[in-house]
C-alpha positions as CSV (number, residue, x, y, z in Angstrom):
1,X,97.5,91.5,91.5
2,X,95.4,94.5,93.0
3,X,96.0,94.6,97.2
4,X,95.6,97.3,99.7
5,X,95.9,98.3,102.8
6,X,92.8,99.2,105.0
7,X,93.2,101.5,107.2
8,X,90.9,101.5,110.2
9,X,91.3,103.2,114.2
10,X,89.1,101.5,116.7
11,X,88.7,102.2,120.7
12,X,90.9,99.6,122.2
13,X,93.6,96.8,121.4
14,X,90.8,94.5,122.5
15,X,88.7,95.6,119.9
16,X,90.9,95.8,117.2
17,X,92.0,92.3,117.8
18,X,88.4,91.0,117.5
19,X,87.9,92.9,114.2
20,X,91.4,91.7,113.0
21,X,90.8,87.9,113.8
22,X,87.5,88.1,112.3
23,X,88.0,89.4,109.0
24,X,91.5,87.3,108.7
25,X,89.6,84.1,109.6
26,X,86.2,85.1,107.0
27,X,89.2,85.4,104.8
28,X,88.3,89.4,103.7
29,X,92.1,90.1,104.7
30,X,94.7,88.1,104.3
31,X,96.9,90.0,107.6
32,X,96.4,92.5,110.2
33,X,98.8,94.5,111.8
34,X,97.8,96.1,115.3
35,X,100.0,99.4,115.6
36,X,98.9,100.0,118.9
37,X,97.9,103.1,121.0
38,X,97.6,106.5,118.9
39,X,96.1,110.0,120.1
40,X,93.4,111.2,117.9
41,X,92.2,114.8,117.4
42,X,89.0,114.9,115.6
43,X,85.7,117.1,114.6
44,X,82.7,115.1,116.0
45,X,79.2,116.9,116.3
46,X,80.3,120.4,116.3
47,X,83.2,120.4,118.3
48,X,86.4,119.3,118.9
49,X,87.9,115.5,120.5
50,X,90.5,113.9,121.9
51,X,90.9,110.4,122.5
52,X,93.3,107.3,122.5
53,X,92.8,104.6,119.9
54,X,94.2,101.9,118.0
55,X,95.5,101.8,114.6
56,X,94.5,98.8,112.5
57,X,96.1,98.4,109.1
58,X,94.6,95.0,107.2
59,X,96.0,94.1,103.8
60,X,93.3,92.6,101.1
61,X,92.7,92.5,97.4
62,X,90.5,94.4,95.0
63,X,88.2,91.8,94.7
64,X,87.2,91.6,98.4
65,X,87.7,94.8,99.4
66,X,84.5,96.1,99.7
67,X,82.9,93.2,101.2
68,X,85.8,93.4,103.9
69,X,84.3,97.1,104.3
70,X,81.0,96.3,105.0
71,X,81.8,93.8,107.8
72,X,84.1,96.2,109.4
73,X,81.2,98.4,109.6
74,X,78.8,95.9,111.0
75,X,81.6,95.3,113.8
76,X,83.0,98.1,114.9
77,X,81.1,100.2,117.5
78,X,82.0,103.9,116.3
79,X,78.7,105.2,114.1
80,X,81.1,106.5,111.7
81,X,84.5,104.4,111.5
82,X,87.7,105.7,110.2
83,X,88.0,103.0,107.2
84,X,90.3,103.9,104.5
85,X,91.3,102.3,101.5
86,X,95.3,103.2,100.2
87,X,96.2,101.2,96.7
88,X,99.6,99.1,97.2
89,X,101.4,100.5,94.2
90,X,104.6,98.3,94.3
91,X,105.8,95.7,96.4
92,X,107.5,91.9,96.8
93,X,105.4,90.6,94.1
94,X,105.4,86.9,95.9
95,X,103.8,88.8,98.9
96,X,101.4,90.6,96.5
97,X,100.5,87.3,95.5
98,X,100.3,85.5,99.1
99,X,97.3,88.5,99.6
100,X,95.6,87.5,96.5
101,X,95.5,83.4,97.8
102,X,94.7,84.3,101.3
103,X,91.7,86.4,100.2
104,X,90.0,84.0,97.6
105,X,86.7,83.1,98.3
106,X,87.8,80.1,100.3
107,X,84.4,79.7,102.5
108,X,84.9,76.3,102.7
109,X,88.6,76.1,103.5
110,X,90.0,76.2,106.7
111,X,92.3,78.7,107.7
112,X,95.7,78.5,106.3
C-alpha cells in the first residue's frame, strides 16, 4: 500500500484544526497531526517574511492524494499554501494498511 504524508503550514491552530477535521471526516486523510506553533522565514513578493504558523502533517494514500490536495487548496486562506507531498517508504505495515481503509472512497459511510 502507497501512503504519504502531507505536509501543509497554515496561520493558526484554529485553522489547521478545521482543515484537519475536514479532510479526515471527507475521508481524503485517514489522520492529522497538529504540531503546533513554528516560526517561518519565507520569500513572498519580493522580499523577505516572518511569521508564526502551524504545522499540519495528514497521512493519505496514493489513490486520494491529489483529490485531498485540491480541497486543501479550496480551504486554506494563503494564495499559495505550503502543501507537500513525502512518500512513506517503510513502516508498520498494519498501519500502512489502516491508511489505505480509512481513505477508501467511503462517501456513504460514516466516520469510523
Amino acid at each position: 500500500m502507497d501512503a504519504f504524508f502531507v505536509y501543509v503550514t497554515v496561520p493558526d491552530e484554529a485553522e489547521a484544526k478545521q482543515i484537519a477535521r475536514l479532510v479526515v471526516e471527507e475521508r481524503l486523510a485517514a489522520c492529522a497531526n497538529l504540531l503546533g506553533a513554528i516560526q517561518s522565514v519565507y520569500w513572498w513578493e519580493g522580499e523577505i517574511c516572518e511569521g508564526k504558523e502551524v504545522a499540519l502533517i495528514l497521512k493519505t494514500s496514493t489513490a486520494r492524494k491529489a483529490e485531498l490536495i485540491d480541497r486543501i487548496k479550496q480551504l486554506h486562506p494563503y494564495d499559495c499554501p505550503c502543501i507537500v507531498c513525502l512518500p512513506i517508504a517503510d513502516g508498520n505495515p498494519d498501519f500502512l494498511d489502516w491508511i489505505g481503509k480509512e481513505t477508501a472512497n467511503l462517501q456513504n459511510k460514516g466516520s469510523a
